[in-house]
C-alpha positions in Angstrom: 15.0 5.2 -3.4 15.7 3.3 -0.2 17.5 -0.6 -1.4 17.0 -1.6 2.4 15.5 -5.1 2.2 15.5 -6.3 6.4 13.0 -7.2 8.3 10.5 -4.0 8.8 9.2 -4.0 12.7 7.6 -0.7 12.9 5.0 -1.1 10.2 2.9 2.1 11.3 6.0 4.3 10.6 6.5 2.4 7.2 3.5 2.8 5.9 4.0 6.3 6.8 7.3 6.8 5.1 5.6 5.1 1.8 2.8 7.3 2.0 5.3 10.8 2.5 7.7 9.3 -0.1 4.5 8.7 -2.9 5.1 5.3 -3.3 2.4 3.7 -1.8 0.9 1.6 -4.3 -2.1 -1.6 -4.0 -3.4 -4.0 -6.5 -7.1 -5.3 -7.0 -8.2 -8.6 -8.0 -9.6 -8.4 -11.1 -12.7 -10.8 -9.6 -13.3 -8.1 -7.4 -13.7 -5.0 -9.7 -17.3 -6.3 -10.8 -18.0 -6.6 -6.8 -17.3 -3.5 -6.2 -20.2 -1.2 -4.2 -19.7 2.7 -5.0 -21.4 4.6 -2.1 -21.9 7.9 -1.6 
């Protein structure tokens, strides 16, 4: 795991890195789990 803790600049290739590494990861309120619209 990366311990690198600067400043990111490049927040597209970030994100990317995350999403190739498998550590992307987001929370959800709690308030807005009952809000939530499932469409099809």
């Amino acid at each position: 795991m990366n311990n690198f803790h600067g400043k990111t600049t490049n927040w597209k290739q970030h994100n990317q890195a995350l999403i190739n590494s498998g550590l992307l990861t987001f929370w959800i309120d709690e308030e807005a789990i009952p809000l939530w619209n499932q469409t099809k």
